[in-house]
C-alpha positions as CSV (number, residue, x, y, z in Angstrom):
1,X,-34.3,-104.6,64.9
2,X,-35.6,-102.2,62.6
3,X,-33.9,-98.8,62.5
4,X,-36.4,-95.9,63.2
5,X,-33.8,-93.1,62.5
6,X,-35.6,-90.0,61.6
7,X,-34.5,-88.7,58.2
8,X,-36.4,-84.8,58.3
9,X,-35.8,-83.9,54.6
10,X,-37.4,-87.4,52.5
11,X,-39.6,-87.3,55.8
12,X,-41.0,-84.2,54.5
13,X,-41.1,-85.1,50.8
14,X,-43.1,-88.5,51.8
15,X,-45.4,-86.6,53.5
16,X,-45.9,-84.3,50.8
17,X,-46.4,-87.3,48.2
18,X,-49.2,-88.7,50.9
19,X,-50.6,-85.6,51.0
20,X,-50.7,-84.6,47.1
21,X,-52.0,-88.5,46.7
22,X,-54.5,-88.4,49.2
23,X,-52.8,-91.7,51.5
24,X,-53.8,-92.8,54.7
25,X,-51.3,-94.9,56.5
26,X,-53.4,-97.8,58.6
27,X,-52.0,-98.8,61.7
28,X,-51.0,-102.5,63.2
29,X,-53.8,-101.6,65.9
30,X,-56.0,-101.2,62.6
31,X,-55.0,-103.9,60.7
32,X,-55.3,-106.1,63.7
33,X,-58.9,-105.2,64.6
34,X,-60.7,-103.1,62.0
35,X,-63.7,-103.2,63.3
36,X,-62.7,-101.5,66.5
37,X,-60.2,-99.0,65.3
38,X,-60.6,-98.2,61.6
39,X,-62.2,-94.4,61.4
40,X,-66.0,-94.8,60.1
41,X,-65.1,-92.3,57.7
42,X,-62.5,-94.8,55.9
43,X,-65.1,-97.9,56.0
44,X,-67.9,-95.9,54.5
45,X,-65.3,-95.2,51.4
46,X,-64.7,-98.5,51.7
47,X,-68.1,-99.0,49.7
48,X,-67.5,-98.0,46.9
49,X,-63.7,-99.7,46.1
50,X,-62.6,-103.1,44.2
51,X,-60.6,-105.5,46.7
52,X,-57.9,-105.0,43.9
53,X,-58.5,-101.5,42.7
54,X,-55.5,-98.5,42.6
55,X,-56.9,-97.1,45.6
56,X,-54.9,-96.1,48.6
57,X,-58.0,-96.6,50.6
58,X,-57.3,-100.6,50.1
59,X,-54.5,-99.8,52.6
60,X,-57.1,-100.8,54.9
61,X,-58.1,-104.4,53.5
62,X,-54.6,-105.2,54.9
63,X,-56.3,-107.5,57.7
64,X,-57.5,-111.0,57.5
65,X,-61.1,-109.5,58.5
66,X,-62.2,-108.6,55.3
67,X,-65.5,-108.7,54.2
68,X,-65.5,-112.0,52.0
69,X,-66.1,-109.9,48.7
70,X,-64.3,-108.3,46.0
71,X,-66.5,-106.0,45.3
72,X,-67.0,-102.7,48.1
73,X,-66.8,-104.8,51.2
74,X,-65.8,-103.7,54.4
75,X,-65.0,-105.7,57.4
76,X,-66.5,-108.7,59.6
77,X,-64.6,-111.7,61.2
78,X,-61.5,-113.6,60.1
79,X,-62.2,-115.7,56.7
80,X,-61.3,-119.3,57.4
81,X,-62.6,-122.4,56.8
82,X,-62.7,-126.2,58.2
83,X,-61.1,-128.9,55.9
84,X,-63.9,-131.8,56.0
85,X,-62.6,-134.5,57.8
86,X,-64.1,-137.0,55.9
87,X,-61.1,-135.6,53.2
88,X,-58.3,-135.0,55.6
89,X,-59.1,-138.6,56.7
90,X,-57.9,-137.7,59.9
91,X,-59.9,-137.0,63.4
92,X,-58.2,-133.8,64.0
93,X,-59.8,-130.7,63.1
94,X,-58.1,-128.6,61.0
95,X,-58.7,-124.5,60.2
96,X,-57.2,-122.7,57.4
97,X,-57.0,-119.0,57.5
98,X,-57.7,-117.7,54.0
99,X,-55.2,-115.2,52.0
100,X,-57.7,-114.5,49.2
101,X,-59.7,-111.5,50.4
102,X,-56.5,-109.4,51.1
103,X,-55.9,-107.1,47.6
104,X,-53.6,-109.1,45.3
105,X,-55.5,-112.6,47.0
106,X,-52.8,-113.0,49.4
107,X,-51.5,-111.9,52.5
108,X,-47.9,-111.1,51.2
109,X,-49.0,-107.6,50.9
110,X,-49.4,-107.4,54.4
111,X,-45.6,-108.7,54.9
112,X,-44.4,-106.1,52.3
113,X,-46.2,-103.5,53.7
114,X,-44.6,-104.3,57.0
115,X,-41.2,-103.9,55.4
116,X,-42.2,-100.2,53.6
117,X,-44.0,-98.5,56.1
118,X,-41.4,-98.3,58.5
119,X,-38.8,-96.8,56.0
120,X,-41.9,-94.5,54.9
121,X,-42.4,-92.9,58.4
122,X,-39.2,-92.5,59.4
123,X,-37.7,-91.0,56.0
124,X,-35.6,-93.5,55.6
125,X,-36.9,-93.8,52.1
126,X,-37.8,-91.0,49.8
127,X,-40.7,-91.4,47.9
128,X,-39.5,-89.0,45.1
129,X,-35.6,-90.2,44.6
130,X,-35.8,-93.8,45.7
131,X,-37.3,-97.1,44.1
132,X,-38.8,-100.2,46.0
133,X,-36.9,-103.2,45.2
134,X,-39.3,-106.2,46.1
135,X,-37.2,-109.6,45.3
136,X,-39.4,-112.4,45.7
137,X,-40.3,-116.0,44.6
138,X,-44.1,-114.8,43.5
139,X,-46.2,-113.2,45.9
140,X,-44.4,-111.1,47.6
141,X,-43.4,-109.3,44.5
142,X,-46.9,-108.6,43.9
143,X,-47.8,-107.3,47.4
144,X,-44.9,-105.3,47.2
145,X,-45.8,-103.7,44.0
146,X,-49.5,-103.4,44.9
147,X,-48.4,-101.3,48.4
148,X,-45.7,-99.0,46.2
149,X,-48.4,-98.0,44.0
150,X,-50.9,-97.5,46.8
151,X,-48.1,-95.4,48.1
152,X,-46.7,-93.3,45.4
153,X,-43.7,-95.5,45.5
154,X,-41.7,-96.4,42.3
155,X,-41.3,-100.3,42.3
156,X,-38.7,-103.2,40.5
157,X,-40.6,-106.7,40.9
158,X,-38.3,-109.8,40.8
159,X,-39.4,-113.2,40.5
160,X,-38.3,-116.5,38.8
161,X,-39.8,-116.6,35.1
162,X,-40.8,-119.8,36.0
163,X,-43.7,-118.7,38.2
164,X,-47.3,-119.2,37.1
165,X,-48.0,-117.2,34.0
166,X,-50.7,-115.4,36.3
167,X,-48.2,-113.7,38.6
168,X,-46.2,-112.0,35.4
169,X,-49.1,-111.0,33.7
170,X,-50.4,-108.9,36.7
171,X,-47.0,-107.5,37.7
172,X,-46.7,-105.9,34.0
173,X,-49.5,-103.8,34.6
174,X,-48.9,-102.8,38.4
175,X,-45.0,-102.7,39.1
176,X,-43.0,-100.2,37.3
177,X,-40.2,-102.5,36.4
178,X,-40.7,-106.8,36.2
179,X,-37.4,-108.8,36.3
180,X,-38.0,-112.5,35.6
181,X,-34.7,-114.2,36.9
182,X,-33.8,-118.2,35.7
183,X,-35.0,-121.0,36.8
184,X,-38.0,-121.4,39.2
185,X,-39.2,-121.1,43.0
186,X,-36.1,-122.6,44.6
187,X,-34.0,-120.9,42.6
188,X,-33.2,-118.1,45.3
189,X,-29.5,-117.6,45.0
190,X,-30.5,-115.8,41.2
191,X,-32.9,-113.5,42.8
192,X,-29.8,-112.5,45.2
193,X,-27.3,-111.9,42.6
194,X,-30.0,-109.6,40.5
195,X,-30.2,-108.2,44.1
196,X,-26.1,-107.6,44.1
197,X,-26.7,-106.4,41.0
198,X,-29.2,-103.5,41.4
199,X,-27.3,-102.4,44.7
200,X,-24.0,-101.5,42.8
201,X,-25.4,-100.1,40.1
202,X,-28.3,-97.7,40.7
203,X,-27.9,-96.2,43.6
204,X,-31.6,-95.0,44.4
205,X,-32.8,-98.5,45.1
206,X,-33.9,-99.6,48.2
207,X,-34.3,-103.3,48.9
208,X,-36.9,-105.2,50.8
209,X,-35.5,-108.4,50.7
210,X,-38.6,-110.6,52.7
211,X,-35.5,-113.0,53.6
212,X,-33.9,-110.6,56.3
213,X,-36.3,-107.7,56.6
214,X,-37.4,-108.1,60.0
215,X,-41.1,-106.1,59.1
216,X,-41.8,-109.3,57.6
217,X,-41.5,-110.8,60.8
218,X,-43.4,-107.4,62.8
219,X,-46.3,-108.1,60.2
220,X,-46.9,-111.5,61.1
221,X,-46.4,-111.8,64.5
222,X,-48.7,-108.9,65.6
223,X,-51.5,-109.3,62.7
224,X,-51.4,-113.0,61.6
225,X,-50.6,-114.2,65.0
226,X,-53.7,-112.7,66.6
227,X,-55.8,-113.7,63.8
228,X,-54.8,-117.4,64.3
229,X,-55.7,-116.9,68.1
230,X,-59.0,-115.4,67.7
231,X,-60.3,-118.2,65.4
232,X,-59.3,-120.8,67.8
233,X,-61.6,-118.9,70.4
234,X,-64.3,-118.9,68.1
235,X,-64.2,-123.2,67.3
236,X,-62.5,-124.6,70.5
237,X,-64.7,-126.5,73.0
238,X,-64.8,-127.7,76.4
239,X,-62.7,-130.3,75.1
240,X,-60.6,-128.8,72.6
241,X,-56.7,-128.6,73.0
242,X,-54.9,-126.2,70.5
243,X,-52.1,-129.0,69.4
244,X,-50.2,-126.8,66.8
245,X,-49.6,-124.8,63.6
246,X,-48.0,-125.6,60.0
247,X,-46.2,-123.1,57.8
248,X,-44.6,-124.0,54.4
249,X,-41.2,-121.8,54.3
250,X,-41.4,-119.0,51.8
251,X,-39.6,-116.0,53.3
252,X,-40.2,-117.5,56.5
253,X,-42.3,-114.9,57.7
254,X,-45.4,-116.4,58.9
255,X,-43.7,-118.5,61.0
256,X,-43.4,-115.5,63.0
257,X,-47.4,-116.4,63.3
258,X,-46.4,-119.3,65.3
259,X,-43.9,-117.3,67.7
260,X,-46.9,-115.1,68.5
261,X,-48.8,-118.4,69.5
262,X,-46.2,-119.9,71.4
263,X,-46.2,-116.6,73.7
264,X,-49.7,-117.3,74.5
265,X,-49.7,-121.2,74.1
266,X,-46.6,-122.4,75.3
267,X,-47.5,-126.0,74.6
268,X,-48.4,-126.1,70.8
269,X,-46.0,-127.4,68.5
270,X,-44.9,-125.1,65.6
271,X,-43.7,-127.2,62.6
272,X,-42.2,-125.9,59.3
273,X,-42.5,-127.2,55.8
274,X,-40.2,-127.5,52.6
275,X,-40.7,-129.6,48.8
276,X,-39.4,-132.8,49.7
277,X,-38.0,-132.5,46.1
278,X,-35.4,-129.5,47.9
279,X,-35.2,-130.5,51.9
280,X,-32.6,-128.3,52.8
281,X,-34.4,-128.0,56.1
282,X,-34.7,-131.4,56.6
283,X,-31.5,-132.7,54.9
284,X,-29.3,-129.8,53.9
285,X,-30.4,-130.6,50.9
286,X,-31.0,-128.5,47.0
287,X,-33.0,-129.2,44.0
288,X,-36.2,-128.0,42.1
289,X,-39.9,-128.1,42.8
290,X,-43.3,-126.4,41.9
291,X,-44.5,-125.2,45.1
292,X,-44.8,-121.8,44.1
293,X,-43.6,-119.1,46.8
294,X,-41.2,-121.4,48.6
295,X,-37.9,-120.6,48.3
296,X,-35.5,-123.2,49.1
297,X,-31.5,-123.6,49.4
298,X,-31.0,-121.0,52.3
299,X,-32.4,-120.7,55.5
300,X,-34.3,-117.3,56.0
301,X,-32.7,-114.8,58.2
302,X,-36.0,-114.0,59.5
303,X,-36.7,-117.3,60.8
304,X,-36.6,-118.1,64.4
305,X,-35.4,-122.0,64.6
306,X,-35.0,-122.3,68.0
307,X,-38.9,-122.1,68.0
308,X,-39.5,-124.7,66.0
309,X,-40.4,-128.1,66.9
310,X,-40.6,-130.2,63.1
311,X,-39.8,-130.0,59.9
312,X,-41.8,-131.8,57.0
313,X,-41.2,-132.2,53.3
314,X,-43.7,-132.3,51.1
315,X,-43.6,-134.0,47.7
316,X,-44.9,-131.5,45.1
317,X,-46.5,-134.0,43.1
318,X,-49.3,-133.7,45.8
319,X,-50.0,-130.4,46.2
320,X,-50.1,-130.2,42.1
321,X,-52.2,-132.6,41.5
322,X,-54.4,-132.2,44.4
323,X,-54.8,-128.3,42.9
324,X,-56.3,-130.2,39.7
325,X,-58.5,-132.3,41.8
326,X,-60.2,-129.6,43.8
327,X,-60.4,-127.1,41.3
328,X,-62.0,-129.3,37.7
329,X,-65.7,-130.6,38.0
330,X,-64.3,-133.8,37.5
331,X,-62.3,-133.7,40.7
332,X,-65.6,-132.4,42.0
333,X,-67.8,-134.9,41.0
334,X,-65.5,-137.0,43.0
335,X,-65.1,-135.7,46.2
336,X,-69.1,-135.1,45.7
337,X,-70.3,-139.1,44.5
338,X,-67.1,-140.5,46.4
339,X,-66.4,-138.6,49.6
340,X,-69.7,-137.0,50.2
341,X,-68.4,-133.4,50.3
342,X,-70.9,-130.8,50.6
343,X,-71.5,-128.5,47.9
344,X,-69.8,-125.4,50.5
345,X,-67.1,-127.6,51.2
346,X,-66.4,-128.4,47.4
347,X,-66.4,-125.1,46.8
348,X,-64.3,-123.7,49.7
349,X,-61.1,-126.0,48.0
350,X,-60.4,-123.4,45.5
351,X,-59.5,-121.1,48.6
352,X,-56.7,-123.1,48.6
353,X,-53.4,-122.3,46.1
354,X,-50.7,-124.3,45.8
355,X,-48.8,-123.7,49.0
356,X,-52.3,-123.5,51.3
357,X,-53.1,-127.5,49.7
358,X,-49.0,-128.3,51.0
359,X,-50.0,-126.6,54.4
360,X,-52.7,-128.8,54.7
361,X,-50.9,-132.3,53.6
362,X,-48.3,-131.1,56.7
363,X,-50.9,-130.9,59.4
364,X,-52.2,-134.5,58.4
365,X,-49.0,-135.6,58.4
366,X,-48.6,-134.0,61.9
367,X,-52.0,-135.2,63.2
368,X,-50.5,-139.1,61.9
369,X,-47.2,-138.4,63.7
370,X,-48.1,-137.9,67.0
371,X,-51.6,-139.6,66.9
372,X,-54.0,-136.8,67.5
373,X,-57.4,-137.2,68.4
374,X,-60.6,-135.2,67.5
375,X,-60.3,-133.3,70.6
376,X,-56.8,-131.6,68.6
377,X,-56.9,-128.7,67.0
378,X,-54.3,-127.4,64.3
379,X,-54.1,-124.7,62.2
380,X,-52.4,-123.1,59.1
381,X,-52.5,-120.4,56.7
382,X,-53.7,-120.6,53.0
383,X,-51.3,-117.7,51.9
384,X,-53.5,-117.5,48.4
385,X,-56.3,-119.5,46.4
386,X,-56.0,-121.3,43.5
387,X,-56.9,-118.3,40.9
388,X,-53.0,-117.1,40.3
389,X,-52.7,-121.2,39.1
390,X,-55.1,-121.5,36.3
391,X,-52.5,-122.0,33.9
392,X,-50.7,-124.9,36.3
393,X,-54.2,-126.7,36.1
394,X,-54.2,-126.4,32.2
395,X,-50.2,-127.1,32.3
396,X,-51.5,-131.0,34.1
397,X,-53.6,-131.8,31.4
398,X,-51.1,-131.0,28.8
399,X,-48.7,-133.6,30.5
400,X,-50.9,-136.3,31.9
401,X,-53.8,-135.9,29.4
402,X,-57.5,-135.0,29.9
403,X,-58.9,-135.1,33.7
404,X,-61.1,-138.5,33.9
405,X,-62.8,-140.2,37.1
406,X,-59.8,-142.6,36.9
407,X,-57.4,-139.7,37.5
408,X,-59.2,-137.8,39.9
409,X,-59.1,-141.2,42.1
410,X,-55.9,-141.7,41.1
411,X,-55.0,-138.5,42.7
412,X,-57.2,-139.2,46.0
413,X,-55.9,-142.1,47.2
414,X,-52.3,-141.6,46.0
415,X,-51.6,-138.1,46.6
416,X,-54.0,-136.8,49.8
417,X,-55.3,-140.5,51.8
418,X,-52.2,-142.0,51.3
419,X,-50.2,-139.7,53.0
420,X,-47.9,-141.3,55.4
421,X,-45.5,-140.2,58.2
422,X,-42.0,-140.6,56.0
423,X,-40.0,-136.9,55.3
424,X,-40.3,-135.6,58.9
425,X,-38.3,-134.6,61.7
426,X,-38.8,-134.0,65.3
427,X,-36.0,-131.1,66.0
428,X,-34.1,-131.6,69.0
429,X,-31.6,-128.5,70.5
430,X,-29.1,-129.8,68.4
431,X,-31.1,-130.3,65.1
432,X,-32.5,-127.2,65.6
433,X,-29.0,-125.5,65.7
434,X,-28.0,-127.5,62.4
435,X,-30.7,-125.6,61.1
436,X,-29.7,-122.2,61.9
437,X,-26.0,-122.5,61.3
438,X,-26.9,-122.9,57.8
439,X,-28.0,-119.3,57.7
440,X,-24.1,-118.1,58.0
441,X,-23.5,-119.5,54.4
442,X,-26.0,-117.0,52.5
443,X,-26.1,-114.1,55.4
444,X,-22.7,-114.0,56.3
445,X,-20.8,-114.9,54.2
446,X,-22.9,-114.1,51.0
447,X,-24.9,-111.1,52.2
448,X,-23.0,-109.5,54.5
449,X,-24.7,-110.0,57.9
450,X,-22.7,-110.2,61.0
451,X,-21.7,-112.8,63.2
452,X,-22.7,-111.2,66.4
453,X,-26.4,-110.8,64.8
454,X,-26.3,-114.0,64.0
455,X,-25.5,-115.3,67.2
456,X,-27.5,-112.9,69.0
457,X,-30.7,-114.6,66.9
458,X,-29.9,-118.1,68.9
459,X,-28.3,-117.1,72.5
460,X,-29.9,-113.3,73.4
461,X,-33.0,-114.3,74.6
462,X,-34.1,-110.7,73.9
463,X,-34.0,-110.7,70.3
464,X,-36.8,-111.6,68.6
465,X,-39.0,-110.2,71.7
466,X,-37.1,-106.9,70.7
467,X,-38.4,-106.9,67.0
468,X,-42.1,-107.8,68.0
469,X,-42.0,-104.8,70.2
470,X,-41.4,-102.2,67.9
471,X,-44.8,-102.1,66.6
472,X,-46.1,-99.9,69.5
473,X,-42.9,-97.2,68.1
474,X,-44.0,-97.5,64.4
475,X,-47.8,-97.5,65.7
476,X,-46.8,-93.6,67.1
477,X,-44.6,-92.6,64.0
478,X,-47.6,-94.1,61.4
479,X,-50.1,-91.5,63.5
480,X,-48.2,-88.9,63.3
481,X,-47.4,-88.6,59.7
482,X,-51.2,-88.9,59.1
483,X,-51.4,-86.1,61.4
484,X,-49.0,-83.8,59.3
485,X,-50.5,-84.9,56.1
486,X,-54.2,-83.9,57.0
487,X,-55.6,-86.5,54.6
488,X,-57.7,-88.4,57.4
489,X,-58.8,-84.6,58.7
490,X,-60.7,-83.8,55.5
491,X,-61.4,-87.3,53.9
């Protein structure tokens, strides 16, 4: 669980720093349903700020209900979309939930958030002595950044310098400090050692590692979760049955999403993905791959296994050149001339980053596995939109050559209506506690986690109902340091 020890002296000096930088702290009630709960007073400012701006109001677009703009929007429904079937070449309908209009484009700021906020509220971190540490394999570096400068927070970004050129180019103007460590997304174990690193030898930084930081798991359960359930209200039909949920395996947090929906629909399935090019879900297995914000070779701490019914690999070759197909007119005069897409639904592909396309191949590879119908419904999340992988796009060309007709077909019928059933795994009990053993070789043994936690994660049936809880305590503690700052009282 997350402590909630009361620290009265950096208490006071956070509050001082929200108050000197006019901050309002939303609440998981807020973030959850803005419409309902936000203050008038905070969506009328709304109005007049950038999506992306410096702006502590945009502690508010932390919700996946907001307005579709990045230009002074406010609030309306969740933004998702339907993938065309006439693409996915499957019955099943499929919804994807879309990252882009949270500030940064992607919903990792809502899981770093979840991991600072806490810390902020109880004084457990001091705004004026301590530094946000935010390791990360791309995005959640960024959110992490974003919220400490929202929040008048000192920040050290780290990332792989083999991320999309995109993602370091922001960070050097938002985060205080960039560390690019070698090699690239599934290079984790680096990003650990810079972590060892930092810890021993400056002693003001605190780290949110999204691996074992169990606000990453509070985020997601109580705002993604919800979000997920209130879009399958809106498209279900007499007929409908809500078959299951997809999530590639960053940080392993939005698989929290699907613990949420298993609460309320005990029957869906809740599968996980991985690069087939580094299955150490599926086989205990290690390499290198492209799908940027996976990071592979360790099993999350945060990850509940025992809820999880499959695990897919995907082959990365796909989901890269299916991001040059959706996102290049010639990959649009395709799917236009060739598939019939609608102009909206041409358009709605570059929604979709690199991780959201792999989300997608995994649901059609579900809805093939276990023969689902167009009465099935599954769902997934696109965690960001193609516009932090411009320079992957222009990367393709460089190795394959120009784009052509040829190519674009090429990469239809070999990497999206070819996809078959091969790289996947129906978890039994035992599978499932394969999985989750391999967590003792980074957390225990590596990042000194104990035993009894790590137990406690598969046999106290308490545990991760404990951690979802604590939202309603934080809820109380985020009120009541607005209340002492007076910010909200005289906005």
């Amino acid at each position: 669980m997350i402590d909630l020890t009361i620290h009265k002296d950096a208490l006071e000096n956070a509050v001082q720093r929200a108050r000197e930088n006019n901050i309002i702290i939303p609440t998981y009630a807020q973030m959850r349903d803005p419409v309902k709960n936000v203050p008038e007073k905070i969506k009328e400012a709304l109005h007049g700020v950038g999506t992306w701006d410096i702006d502590p109001l945009n502690l508010f677009r932390i919700t996946w209900k907001n307005e579709p703009t990045l230009d002074g929007g406010t609030y309306g429904g969740v933004n998702y979309i339907e993938m065309p079937k006439a693409l996915t070449g499957i019955d099943a309908r499929i919804f994807v939930m879309i990252g882009k209009w949270f500030p940064t484009g992607c919903h990792k700021v809502g899981a770093s958030y979840g991991c600072l906020v806490p810390r902020l509220v109880t004084g457990q971190f001091d705004p004026v002595s301590n530094w946000a540490v935010w390791p990360s394999t791309g995005n959640y570096c960024r959110g992490g950044a974003f919220n400490s400068k929202l929040l008048g927070v000192k920040s050290i970004a780290i990332l792989p310098e083999e991320m999309s050129e995109e993602r370091h180019n922001w960070l050097l103007s938002v985060a205080d400090e960039t560390i690019a460590t070698p090699g690239c997304e599934s290079d984790v174990y680096e990003i650990f050692a810079k972590v060892k690193e930092i810890r021993a030898t400056r002693p003001e930084a605190f780290i949110f590692n999204q691996f074992e930081e169990m606000g990453n798991v509070m985020w997601h359960y109580n705002v993604t979760g919800p979000a997920l359930e209130e879009v399958y209200g809106e498209v279900k039909t007499d007929d409908s049955k809500f078959f299951g949920v997809f999530f590639t395996s960053g940080s392993g947090g939005s698989m929290s999403a699907g613990d949420y929906l298993k609460d309320h629909f005990p029957h869906i399935k809740v599968a996980v993905g991985e690069a087939l090019q580094c299955p150490t879900i599926l086989n205990n297995g290690f390499g290198r791959h492209r799908i940027e914000g996976i990071g592979d070779k360790h099993i999350p701490f945060v990850h509940n296994v025992k809820n999880t019914d499959m695990a897919v690999a995907i082959d990365d070759n796909d989901s890269q050149n299916l991001l040059r197909l959706f996102n290049t007119e010639v990959g649009h005069e395709y799917l236009r001339t060739h598939l019939d897409l609608t102009e909206e639904q041409i358009s709605n592909l570059s929604l979709l980053g690199i991780s959201g396309i792999a989300n997608v191949i995994g649901l059609i590879k579900m809805a093939k596995y276990y023969e689902l119908t167009g009465n099935d419904v599954l769902m997934t999340v696109a965690t960001d939109s193609a516009e932090m992988y411009g320079s992957r796009i222009i990367e393709l060309d460089e190795q394959q050559g120009p784009y052509t007709a040829e190519v674009a077909a090429r990469d239809y019928w070999h990497h999206l209506a070819s996809t078959k059933t091969d790289n996947m795994e129906e978890l039994t009990y035992m599978s499932r506690k394969r999985i989750h053993n391999l967590k003792y070789y980074t957390w225990v043994e590596q990042q000194g986690r104990t035993l009894e936690e790590l137990n406690a994660q598969w046999y106290d049936e308490h545990y991760w109902d404990n951690v979802h809880k604590q939202v309603e305590e934080i809820d109380r503690l985020t009120e009541e340091f607005n209340e002492r700052t007076g910010v909200l009282a005289r906005l």
